[in-house]
N, C-alpha and C positions, 0 to 999 in steps of 0.2 A: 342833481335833479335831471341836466339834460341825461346823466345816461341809463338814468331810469326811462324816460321817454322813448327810446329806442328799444328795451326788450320789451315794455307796454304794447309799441306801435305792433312788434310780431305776432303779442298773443290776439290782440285786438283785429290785426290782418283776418284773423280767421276766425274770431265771435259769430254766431249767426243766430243766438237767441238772450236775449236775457230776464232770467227769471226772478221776480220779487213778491216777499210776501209779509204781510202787517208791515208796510213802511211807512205811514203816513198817522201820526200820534195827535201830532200838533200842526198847524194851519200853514206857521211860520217854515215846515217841510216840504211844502208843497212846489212852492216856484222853484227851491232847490233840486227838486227830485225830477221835476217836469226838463227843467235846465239839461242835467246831466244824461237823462234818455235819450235827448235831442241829441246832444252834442255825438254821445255814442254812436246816435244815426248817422250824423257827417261825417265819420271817422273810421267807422267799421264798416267796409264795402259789401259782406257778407252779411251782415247783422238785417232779421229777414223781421224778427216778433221781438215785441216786447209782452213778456207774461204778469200776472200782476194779479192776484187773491186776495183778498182784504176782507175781516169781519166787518162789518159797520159797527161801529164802538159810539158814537156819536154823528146824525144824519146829517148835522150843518158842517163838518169836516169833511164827513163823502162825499156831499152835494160839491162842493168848492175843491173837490181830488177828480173828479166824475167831469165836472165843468171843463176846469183845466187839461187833462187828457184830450177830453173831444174837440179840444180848440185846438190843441196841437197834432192829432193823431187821428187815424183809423180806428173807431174804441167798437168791439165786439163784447158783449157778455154772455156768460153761460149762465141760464137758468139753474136755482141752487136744486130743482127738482131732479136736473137732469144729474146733477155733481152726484149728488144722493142715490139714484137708481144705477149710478154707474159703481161708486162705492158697494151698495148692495151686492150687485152683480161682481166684483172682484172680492167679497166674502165668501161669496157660496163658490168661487174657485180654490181660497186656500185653503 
């Protein structure tokens, strides 16, 4: 294990986004996932966003994913109107 830690440390030296998406199913996922974004921040000196999409599949699981985030982080969101007119617009390019 430690010498897996050391080619980790190199890739992680140079992370500067990381992207996630449907991760959060069940309630019991969330202090785990909130845990390991943090950690990534202490660790990764580049690591600038964390990205993150989610259906809402059930409101009392968001609400308590949405909570946690903004206790720990900077939480921006994109309106789905805009996701939608932006998907549009790169239709009528292909």
């Amino acid at each position: 294990a430690h010498e897996l830690g050391w080619i980790f440390h190199d890739i992680f030296a140079e992370l500067t986004h990381i992207i996630g998406a449907d991760l959060i199913y069940f309630e019991e996922s969330i202090e785990p996932l909130v845990n390991t974004v943090k950690h990534a921040f202490k660790v990764c000196p580049k690591l600038e966003v964390f990205y993150c999409c989610m259906k809402v599949r059930g409101k009392e699981i968001a609400d308590k994913f949405i909570y946690a985030l903004n206790q720990n982080f900077s939480v921006e969101f994109i309106d789905k109107d805009v996701i939608d007119a932006l998907s549009a617009e790169e239709d009528q390019h292909a």
